[in-house]
Each structure stands twice: as C-alpha cells, then as structure tokens.
BAVEXMAR-796005 format. One record per residue: residue number from 1; residue in one letter; y, x negated, z of N, C-alpha, C, O in turn. Coordinates in steps of 0.2 Angstrom, whole numbers, plus 5000, padded with zeros to 4 digits. Example, Ala and Ser with C-alpha at 12.3 -4.5 7.8 and 13.67 -1.06 7.14 Angstrom:
2
ATOM     n   res     nY     nX     nZ    caY    caX    caZ     cY     cX     cZ     oY     oX     oZ
ATOM     1     A   4972   4934   5039   4978   4938   5039   4984   4934   5039   4983   4929   5042
ATOM     2     S   4989   4936   5035   4995   4932   5036   5000   4936   5039   5006   4933   5040
# end
This chain:
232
ATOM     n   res     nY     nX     nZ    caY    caX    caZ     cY     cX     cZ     oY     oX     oZ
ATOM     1     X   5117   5029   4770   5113   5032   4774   5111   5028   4780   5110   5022   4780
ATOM     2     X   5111   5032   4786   5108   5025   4794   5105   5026   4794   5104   5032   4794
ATOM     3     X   5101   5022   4794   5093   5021   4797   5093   5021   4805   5097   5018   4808
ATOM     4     X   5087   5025   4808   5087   5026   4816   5084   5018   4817   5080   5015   4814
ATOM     5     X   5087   5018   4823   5085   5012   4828   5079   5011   4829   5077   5016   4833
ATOM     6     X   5075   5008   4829   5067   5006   4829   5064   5001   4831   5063   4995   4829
ATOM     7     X   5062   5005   4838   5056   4998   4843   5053   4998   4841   5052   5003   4838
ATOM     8     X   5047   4994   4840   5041   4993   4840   5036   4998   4845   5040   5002   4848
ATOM     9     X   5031   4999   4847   5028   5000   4853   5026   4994   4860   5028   4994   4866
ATOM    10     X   5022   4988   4855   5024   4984   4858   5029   4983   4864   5027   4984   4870
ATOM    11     X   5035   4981   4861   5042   4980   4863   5043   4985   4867   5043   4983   4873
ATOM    12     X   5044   4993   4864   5043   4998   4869   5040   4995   4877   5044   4994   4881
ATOM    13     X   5032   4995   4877   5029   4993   4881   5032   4988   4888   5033   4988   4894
ATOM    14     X   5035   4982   4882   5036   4976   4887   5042   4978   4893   5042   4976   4899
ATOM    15     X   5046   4984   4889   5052   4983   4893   5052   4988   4895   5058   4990   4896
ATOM    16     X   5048   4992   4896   5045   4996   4901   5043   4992   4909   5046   4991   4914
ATOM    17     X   5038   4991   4906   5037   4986   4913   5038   4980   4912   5034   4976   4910
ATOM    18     X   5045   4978   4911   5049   4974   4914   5054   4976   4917   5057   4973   4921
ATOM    19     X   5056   4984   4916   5061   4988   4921   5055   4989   4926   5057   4988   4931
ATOM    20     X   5050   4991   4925   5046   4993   4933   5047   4986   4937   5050   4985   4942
ATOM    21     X   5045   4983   4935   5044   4975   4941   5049   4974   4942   5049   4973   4948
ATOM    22     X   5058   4974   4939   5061   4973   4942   5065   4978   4948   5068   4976   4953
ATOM    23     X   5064   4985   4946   5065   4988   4951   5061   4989   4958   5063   4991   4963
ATOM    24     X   5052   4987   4956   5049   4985   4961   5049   4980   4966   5048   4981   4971
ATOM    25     X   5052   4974   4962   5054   4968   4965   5059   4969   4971   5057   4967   4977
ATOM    26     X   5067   4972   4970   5068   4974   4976   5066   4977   4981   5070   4977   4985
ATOM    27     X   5061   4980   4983   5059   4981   4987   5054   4977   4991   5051   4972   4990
ATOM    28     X   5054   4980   4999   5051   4973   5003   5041   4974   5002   5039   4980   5002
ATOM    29     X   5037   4970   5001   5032   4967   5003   5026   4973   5008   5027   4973   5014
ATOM    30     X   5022   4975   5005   5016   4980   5013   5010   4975   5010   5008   4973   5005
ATOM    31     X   5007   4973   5016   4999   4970   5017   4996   4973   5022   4998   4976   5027
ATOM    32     X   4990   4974   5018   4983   4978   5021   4978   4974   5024   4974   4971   5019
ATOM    33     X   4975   4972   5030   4970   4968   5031   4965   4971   5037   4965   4974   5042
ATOM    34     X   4959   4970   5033   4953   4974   5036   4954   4969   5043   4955   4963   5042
ATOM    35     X   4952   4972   5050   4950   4970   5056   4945   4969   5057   4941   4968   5053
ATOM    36     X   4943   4969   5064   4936   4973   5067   4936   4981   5068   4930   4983   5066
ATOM    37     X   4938   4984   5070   4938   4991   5070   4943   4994   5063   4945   5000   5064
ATOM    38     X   4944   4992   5060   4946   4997   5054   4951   4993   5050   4949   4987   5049
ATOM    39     X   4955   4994   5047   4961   4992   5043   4966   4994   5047   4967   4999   5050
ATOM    40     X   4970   4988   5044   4979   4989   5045   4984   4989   5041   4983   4987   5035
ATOM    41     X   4988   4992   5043   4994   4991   5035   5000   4989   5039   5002   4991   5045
ATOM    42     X   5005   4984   5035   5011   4983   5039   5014   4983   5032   5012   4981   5027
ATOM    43     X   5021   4985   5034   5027   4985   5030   5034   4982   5033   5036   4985   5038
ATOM    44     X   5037   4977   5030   5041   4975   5030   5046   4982   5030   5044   4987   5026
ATOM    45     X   5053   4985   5033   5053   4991   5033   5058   4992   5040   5055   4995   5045
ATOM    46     X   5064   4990   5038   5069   4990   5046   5073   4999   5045   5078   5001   5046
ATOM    47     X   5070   5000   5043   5072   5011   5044   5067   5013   5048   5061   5012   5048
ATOM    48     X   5070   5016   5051   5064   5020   5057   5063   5028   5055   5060   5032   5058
ATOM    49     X   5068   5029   5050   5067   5037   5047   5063   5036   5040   5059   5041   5038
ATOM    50     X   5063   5031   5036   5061   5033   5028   5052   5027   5029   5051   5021   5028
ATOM    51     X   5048   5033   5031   5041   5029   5032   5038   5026   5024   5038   5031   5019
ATOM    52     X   5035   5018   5022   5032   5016   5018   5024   5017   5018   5020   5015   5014
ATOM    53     X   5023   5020   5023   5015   5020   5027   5016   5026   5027   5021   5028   5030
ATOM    54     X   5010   5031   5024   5008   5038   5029   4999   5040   5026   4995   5037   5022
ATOM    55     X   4998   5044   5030   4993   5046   5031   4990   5051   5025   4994   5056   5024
ATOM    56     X   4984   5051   5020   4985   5057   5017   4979   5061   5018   4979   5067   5015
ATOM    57     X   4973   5058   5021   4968   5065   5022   4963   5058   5029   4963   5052   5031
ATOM    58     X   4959   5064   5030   4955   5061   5037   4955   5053   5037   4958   5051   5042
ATOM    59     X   4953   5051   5034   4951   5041   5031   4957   5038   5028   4960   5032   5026
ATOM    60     X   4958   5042   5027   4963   5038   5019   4970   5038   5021   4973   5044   5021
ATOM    61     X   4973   5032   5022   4981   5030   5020   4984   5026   5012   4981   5022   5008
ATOM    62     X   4991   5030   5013   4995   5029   5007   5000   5024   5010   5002   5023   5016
ATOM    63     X   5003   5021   5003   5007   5014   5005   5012   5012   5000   5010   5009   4995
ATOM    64     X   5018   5013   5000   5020   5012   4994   5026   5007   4992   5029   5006   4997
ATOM    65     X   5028   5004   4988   5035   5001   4987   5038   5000   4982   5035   5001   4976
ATOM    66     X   5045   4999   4981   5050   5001   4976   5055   5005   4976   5059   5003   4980
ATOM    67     X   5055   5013   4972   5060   5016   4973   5057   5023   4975   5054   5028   4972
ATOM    68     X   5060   5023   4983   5057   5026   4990   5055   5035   4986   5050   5037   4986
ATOM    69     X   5062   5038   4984   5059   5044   4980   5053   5044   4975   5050   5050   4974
ATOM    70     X   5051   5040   4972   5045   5040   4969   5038   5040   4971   5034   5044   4969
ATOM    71     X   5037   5035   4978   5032   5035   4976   5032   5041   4984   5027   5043   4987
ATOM    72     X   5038   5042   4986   5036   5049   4991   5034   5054   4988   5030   5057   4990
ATOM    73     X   5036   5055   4981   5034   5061   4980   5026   5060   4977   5022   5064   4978
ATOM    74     X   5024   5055   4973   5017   5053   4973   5013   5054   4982   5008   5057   4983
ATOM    75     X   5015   5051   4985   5012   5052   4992   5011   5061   4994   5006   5064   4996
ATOM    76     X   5019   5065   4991   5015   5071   4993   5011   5074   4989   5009   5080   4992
ATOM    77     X   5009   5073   4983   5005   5076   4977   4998   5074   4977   4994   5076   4973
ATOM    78     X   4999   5068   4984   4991   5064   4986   4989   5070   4992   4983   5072   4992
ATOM    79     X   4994   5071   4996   4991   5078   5001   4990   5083   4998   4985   5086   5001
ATOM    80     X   4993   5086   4992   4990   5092   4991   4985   5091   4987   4981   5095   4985
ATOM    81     X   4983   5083   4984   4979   5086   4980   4969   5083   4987   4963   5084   4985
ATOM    82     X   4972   5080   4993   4967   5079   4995   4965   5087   4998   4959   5089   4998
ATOM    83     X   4973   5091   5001   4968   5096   5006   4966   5102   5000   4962   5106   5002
ATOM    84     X   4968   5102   4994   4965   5109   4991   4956   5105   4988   4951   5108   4987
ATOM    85     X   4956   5097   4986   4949   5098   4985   4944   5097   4993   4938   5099   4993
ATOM    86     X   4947   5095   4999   4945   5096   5004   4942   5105   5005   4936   5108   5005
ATOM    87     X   4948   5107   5005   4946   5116   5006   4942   5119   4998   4941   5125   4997
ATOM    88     X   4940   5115   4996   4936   5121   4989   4929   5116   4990   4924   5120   4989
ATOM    89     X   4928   5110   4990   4923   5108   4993   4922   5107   4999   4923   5112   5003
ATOM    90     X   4921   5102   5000   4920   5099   5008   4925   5092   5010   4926   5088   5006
ATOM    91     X   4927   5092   5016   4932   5087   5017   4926   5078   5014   4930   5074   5011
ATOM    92     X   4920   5077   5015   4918   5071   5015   4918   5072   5008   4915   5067   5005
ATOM    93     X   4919   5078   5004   4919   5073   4996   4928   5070   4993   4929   5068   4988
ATOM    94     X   4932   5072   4998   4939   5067   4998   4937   5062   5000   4935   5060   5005
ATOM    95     X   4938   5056   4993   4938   5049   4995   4942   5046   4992   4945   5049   4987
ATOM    96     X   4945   5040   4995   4949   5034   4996   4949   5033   4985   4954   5033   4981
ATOM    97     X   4942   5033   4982   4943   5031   4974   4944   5036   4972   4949   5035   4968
ATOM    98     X   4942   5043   4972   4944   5048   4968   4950   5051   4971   4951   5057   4969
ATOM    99     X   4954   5049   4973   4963   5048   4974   4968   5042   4971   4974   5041   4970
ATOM   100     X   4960   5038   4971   4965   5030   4969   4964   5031   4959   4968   5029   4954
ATOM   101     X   4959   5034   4959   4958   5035   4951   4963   5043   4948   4964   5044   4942
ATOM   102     X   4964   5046   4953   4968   5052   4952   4975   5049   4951   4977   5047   4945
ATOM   103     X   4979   5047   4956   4984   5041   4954   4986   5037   4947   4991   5037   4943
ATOM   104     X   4979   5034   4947   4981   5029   4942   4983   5034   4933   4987   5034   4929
ATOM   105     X   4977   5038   4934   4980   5043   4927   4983   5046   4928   4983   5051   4923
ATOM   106     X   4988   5048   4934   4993   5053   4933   5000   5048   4931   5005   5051   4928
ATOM   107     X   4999   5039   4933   5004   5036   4935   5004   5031   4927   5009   5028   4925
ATOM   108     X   4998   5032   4924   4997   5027   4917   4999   5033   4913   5001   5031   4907
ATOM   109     X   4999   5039   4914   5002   5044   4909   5010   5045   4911   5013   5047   4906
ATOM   110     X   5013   5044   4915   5018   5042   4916   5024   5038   4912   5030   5039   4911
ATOM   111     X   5018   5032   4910   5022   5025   4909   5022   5025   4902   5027   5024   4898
ATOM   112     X   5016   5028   4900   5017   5027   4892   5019   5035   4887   5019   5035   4881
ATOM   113     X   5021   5040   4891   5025   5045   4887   5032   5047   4891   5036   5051   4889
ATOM   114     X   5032   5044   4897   5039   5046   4896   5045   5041   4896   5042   5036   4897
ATOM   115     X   5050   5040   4894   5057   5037   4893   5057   5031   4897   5058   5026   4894
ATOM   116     X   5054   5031   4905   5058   5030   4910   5052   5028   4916   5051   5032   4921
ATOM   117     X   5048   5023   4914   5041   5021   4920   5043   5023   4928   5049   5021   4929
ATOM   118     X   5038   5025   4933   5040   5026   4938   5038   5019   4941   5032   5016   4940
ATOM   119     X   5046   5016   4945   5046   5009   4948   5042   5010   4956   5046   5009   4961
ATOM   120     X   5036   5011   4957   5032   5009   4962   5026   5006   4959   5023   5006   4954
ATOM   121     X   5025   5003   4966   5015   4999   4965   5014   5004   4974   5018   5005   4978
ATOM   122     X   5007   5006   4974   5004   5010   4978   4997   5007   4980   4993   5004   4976
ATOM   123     X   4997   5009   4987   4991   5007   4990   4986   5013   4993   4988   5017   4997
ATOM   124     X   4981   5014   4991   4976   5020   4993   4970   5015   4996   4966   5011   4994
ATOM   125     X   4972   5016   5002   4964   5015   5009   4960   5019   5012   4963   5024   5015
ATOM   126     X   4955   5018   5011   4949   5023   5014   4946   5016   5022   4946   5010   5022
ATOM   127     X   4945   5019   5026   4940   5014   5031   4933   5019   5031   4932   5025   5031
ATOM   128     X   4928   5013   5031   4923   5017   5033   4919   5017   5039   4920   5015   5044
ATOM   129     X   4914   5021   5037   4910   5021   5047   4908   5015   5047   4907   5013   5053
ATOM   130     X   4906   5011   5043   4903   5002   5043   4908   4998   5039   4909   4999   5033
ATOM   131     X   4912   4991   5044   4914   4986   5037   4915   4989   5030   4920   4990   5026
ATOM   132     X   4907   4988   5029   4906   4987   5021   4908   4995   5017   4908   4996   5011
ATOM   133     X   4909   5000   5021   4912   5005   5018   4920   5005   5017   4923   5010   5014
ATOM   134     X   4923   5002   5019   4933   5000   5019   4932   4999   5011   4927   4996   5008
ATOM   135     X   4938   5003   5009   4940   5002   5001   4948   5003   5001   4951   5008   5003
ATOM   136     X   4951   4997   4998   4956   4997   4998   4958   4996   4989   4954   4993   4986
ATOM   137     X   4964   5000   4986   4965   5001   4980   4973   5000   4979   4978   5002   4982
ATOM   138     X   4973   4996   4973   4982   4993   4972   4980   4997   4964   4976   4997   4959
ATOM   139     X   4988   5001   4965   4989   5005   4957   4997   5002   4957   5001   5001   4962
ATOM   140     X   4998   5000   4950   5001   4997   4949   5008   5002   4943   5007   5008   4942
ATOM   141     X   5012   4999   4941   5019   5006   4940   5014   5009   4932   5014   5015   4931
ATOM   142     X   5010   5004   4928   5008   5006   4923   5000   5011   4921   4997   5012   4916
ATOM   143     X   4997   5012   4930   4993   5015   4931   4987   5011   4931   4982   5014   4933
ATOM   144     X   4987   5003   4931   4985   5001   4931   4980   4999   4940   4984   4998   4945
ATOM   145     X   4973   4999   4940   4970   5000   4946   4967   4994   4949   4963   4990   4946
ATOM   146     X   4968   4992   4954   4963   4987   4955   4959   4987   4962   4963   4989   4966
ATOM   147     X   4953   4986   4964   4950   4986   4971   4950   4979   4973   4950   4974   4969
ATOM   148     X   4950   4980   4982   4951   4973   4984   4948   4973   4992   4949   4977   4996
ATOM   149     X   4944   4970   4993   4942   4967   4999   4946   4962   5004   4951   4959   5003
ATOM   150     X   4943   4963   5012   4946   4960   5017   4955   4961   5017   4958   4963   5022
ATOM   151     X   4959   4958   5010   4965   4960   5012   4969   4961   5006   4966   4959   5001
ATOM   152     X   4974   4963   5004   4979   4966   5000   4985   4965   5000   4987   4968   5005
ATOM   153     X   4991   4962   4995   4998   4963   4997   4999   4967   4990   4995   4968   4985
ATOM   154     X   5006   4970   4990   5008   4973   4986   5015   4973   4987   5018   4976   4992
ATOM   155     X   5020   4969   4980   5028   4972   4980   5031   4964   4980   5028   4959   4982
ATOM   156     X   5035   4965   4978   5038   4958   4978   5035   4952   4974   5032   4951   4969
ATOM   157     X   5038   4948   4979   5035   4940   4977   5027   4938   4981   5029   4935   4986
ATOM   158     X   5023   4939   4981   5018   4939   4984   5012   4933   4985   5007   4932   4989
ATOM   159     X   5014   4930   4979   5011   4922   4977   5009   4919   4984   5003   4917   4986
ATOM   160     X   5014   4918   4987   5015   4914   4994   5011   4918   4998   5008   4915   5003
ATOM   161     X   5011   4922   4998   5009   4927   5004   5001   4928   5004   4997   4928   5008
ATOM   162     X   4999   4929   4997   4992   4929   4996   4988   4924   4997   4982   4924   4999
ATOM   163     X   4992   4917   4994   4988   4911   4998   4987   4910   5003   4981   4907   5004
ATOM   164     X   4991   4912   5010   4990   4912   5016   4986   4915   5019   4981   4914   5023
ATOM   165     X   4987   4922   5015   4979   4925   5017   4973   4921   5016   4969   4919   5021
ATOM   166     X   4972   4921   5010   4965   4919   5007   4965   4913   5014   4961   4912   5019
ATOM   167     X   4969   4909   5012   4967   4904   5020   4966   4904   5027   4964   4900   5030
ATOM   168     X   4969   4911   5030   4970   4913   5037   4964   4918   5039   4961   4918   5044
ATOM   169     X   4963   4923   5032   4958   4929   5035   4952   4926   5038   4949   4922   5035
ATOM   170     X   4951   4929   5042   4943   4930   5045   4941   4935   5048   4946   4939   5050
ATOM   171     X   4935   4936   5048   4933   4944   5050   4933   4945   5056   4933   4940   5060
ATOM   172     X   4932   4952   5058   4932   4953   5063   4937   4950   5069   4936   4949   5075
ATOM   173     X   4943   4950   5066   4949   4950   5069   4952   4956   5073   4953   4961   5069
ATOM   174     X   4952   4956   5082   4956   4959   5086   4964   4963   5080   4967   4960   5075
ATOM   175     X   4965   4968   5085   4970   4972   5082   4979   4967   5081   4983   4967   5077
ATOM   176     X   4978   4964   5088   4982   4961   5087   4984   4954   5082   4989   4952   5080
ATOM   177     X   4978   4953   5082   4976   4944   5077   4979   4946   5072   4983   4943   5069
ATOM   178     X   4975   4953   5070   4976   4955   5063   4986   4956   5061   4989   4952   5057
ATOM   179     X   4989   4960   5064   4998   4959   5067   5000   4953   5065   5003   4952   5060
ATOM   180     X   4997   4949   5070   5003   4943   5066   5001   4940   5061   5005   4938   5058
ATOM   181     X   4995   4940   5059   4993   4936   5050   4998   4941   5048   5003   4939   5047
ATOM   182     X   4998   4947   5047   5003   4951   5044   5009   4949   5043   5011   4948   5037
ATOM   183     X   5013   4949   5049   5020   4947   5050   5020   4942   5045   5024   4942   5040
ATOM   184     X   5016   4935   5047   5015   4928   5047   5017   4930   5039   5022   4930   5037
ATOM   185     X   5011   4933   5033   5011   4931   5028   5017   4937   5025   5018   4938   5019
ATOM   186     X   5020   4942   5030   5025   4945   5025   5033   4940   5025   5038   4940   5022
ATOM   187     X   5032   4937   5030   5038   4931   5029   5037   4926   5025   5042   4923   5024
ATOM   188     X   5029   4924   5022   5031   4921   5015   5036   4923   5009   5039   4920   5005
ATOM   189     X   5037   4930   5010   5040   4932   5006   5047   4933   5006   5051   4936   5003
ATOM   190     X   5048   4930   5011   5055   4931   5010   5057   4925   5014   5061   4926   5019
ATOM   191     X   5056   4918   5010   5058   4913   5015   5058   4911   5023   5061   4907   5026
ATOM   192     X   5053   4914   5025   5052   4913   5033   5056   4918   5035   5055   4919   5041
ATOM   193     X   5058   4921   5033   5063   4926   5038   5059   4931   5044   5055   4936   5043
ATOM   194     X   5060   4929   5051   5056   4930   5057   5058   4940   5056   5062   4944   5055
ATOM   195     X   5052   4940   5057   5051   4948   5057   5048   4951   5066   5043   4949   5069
ATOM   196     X   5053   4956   5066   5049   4957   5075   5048   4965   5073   5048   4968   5068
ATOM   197     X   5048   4968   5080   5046   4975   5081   5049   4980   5077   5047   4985   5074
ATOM   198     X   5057   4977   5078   5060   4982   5075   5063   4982   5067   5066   4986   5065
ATOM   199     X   5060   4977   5063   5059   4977   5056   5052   4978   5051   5051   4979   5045
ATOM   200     X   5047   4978   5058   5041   4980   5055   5040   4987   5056   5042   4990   5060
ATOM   201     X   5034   4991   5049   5032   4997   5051   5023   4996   5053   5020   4991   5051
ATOM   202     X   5020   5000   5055   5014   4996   5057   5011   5004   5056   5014   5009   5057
ATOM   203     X   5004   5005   5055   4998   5009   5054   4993   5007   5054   4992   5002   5050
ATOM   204     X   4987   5011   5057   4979   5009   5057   4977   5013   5057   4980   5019   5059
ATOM   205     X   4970   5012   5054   4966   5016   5051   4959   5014   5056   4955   5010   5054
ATOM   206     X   4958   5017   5062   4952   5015   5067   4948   5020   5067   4949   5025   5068
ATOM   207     X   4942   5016   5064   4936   5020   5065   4932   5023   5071   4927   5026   5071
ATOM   208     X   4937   5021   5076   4934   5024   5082   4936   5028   5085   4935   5028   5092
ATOM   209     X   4940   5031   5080   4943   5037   5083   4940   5044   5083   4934   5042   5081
ATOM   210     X   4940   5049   5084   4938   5054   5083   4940   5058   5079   4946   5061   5080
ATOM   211     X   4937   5060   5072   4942   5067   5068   4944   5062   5065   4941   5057   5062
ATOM   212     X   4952   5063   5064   4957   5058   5055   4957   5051   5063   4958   5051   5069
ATOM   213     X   4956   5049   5059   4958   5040   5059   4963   5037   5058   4964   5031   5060
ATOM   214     X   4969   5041   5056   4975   5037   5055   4979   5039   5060   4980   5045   5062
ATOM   215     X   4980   5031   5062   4985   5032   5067   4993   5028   5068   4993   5022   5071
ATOM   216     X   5000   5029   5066   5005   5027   5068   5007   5022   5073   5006   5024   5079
ATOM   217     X   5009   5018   5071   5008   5011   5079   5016   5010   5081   5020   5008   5077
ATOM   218     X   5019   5014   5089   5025   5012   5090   5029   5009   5092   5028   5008   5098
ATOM   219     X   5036   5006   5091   5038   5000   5091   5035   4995   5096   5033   4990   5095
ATOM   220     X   5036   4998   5103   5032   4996   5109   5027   4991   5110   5027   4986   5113
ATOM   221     X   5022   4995   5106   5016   4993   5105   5017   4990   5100   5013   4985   5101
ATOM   222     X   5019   4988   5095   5020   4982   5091   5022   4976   5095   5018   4972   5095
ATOM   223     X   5027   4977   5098   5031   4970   5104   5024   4970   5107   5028   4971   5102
ATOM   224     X   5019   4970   5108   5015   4970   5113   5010   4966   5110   5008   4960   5112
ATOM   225     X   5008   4970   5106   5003   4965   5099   5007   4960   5095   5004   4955   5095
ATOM   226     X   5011   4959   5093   5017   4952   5091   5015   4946   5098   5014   4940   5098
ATOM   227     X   5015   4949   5103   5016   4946   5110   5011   4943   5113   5011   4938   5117
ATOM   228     X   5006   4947   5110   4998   4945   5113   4995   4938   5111   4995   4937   5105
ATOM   229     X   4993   4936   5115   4990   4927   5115   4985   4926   5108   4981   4931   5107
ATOM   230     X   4984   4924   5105   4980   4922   5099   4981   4924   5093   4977   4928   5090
ATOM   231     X   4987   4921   5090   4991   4921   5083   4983   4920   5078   4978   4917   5079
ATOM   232     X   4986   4925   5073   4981   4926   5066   4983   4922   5063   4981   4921   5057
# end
C-alpha cells in the first residue's frame, strides 16, 4: 500500500515564502520618502507602459513589486474596494489603514490556503493635511503588515538602501532633495548602477493640491529635479 506524501505545515509554510521572496527578489526596489509637502514614491522601472505606482483614492497611493500581474490586480481590487465604501459612506472614511488592513487579510488568506502564495510586497500611502497625518504601510506576500515613518523601501535587496536612508533623511526636504535621496538609495540596490529619467518611475502625493493629491511626475520634470542644485 503507498502512503501519500507528507509535509509538515511548518515545512509547508517555509517554502511558501521562500518561493514569495524569491520571485519577489527579481524584481526592482520602490522607496517612499516623506518631504515637505507630502510624500513621494520612486520606482526603479525602465517601462513607460507597465506603471509600479498608481493612485487608488483621493490620498492614498499604491505601490507594488514582484510579479506585475499580481499585485495589478490587488491594485485594482484596492479601487473598487475604495470607491464603493467612499459612495456608501463618505469619501473621508477611506483611509490609507483601512485599505492597508483590507490588503493584509485578503493577501495572509491567500498564503496560507491556497497552493501558490502571491509573489508581491505592497505599499499603501495616505498623506495627511499636517506631517504627522502621512501614513505609509508595507504588506508583505504573507499578509504580513507593517507601518513606517519618514521613509520606506520595499523589494529586493534593500539592507543597503535602508541604511542610507536612516542616515540621509531629513525633514522637510524640497521635492527635488527628496528625488535624488531616492535615486541615490535605489542604486544601493543594485550596485551603484546610475539611474536617470528615463529608468525612474516617479509620483507624489502633495497636500497642496486641490481635491485627489496624487499626482504622476513626467519624464521632463524628473530631468529637472535629478538636475536641480542640492543633492538629498
């Protein structure tokens, strides 16, 4: 008589997420760094059709890395589920956590009953009317959540890049300052390799805007702030 094959849970578990991180890993590196007027998001990301950065309700941007069909369709499962609770209640009880906590148990329900973990880590940003309202959240491929101040990377090898942070950020950094800390610490991750306009994807979230906040930054205007006097 055969006996069926038998994992553990454990074991289950491990090589689960060790297939997420590895499929994670190839992909390139996104950092979020609070400014002076709001947040920014930069992604490593030489496609100008397949965006890693989008917008999903008035405040709040999505950000994702790994395998692009994944966490698109989690980005658009984030739009529907911002504008039906926007239209049943009100748009200001859409927030930045109650999207990031929707996420996490749609995405830890994921990992632990189906076959096949989805290989993304995801970023959910709210900016607020004041500094101390910006809420930035890393959901990780096991549903796992985390909140983070001042700045955030997510994807890859990241060790080096985080350090650079912790040691470069300062507040109230110009839009532009904020750009090249960016750039600077997403080429930790990949060996120095010089990153210009046309490998970066670039978005903010400026609170001084009127109405949705999120705004897409064009190649242009990257060359421009890359170029501007006073490296982050």
């Amino acid at each position: 008589m055969a006996f069926p094959f038998y994992v553990s849970p454990e074991q289950m578990m491990q090589d689960k997420a060790e297939y997420a991180r590895k499929g994670i890993a190839r992909g390139k590196s996104i950092v979020a760094v609070e400014y002076a007027d709001g947040i920014i998001l930069v992604a490593e990301n030489p496609s100008s059709s397949l965006s890693k950065i989008s917008e999903i309700y008035d405040k709040i941007a999505f950000a994702g890395v790994g395998k692009y069909g994944e966490f698109d369709n989690l980005r658009k499962v984030g739009v529907r589920y911002a504008d039906v609770k926007g239209y049943s209640y009100s748009r200001q009880d859409v927030t930045g956590k109650s999207l990031a906590n929707a996420y996490s148990q749609a995405i830890g329900q994921i990992f632990t009953q189906e076959m096949k973990p989805l290989e993304v880590e995801i970023l959910v940003v709210e900016v607020g009317d004041e500094p101390s309202g910006n809420e930035m959240y890393h959901i990780l491929y096991d549903g796992t959540i985390s909140d983070h101040s001042h700045f955030v990377i997510i994807g890859g090898a990241t060790e080096a890049a985080m350090g650079y942070l912790r040691e470069n950020y300062r507040e109230n950094m110009t839009q532009a300052e904020a750009v090249q800390m960016c750039r600077k610490a997403l080429g930790k991750t990949n060996d120095e390799k010089a990153l210009n306009e046309n490998s970066l994807e670039v978005s903010v979230l400026d609170r001084r805007r009127e109405g949705r906040k999120y705004q897409r930054i064009r190649t242009e205007e990257i060359r421009q702030l890359l170029g501007s006097a006073g490296s982050g």
